[in-house]
N, C-alpha and C positions, 0 to 999 in steps of 0.2 A: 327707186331701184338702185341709184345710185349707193344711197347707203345703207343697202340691203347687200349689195355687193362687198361695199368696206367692211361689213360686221362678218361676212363670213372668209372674208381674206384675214380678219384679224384672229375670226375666232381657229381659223388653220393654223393659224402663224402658232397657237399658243401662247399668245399673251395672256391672256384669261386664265389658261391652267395654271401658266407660271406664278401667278397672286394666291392658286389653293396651293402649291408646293409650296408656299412660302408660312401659309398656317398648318398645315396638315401633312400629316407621313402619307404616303404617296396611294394608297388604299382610299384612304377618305378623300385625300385631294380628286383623284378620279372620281368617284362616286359624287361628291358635292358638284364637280366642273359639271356633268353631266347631267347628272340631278335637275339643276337650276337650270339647263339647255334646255332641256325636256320641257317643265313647267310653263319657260315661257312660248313653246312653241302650241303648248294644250292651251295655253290662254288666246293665244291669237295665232289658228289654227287658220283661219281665212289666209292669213299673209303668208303665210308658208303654202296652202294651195295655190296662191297668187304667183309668189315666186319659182314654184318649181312652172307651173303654166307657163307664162313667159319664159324663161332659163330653157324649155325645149322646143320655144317656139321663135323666141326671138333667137336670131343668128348673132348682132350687131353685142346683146348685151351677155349674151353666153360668153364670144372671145370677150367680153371688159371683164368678164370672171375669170377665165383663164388669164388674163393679165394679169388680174390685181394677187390671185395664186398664187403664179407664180413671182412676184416682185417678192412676197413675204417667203418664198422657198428657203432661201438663207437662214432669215430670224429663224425660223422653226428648227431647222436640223441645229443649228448653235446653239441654243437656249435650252428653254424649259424641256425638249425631247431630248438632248442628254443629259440629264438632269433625272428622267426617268430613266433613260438606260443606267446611269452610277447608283442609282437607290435600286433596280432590282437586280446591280453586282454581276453583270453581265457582260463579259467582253464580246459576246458576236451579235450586241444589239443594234439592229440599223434604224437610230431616231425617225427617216425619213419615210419609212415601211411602215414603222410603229405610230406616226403622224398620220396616215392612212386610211391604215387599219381604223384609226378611233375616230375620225373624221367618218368614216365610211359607218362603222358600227351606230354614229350617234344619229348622224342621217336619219339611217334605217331605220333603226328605233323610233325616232319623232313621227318620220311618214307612215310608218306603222299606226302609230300612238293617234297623230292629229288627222290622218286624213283617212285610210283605211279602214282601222278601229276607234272610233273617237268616242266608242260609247262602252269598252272593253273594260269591265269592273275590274281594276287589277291593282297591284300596290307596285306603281312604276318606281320608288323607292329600291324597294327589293330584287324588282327585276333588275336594274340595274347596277347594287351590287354585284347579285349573282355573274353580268356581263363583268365586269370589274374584276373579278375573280377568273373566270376566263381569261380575259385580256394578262393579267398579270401572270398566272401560270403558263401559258403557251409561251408567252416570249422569257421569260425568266427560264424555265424548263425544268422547273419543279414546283413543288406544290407551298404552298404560300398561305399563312392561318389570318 
């Protein structure tokens, strides 16, 4: 549990995104980050039932997530999430909202994807651009090709 904890404090923090912003213009970098979350959570879909179980049942390792969250709160609004706000040229972008939002989007998607519908014929590819394209237009505040 422990470093099931670490991996989603890190994967908040954005460190992970910040290595696709580093090969990819900010469309693909999303879509790839996300991408490759998804997959491994369709691969080993048990452990994410596992995790989200305990996470509402245990009290003790719920607050070690809200620690380890919040310790990485910093790195994320400094880093790679304004890094998105300068690339989609936005001065009323709040990195901390928009770290959220895609944390909360990618969540859903996965629990969707692995626990819910795991049997959901669909091209999680594509659906996740299309999310991608969302995510970028609402906070940008216009339309984006």
């Amino acid at each position: 549990m422990s470093v099931c904890l670490d991996a989603i404090a890190e994967n908040f923090s954005g460190i992970y995104l910040s290595r696709y912003l580093q090969k990819y213009d900010l469309r693909e970098a999303l879509v790839r980050f996300m991408y490759v979350k998804t997959e491994g959570w369709l691969r080993d879909a048990e452990s994410l039932k596992l995790f989200l179980q305990v996470i509402l049942t245990e009290k003790d390792l719920r607050e070690a997530l809200i620690r380890n969250l919040s310790k990485e709160w910093d790195n994320q609004i400094s880093n790679p999430m304004m890094q998105v706000g300068r690339l989609l040229q936005n001065e009323n972008f709040d990195p901390a909202i928009f770290n959220i939002f895609l944390f909360s989007v990618l969540m859903g998607y996965d629990i969707l994807r692995a626990v819910l519908l795991p049997v959901w014929q669909t091209d999680d590819k594509r659906n996740i651009e299309k999310i991608v394209d969302v995510l970028m237009n609402g906070f940008s505040g216009g339309a984006r090709q």
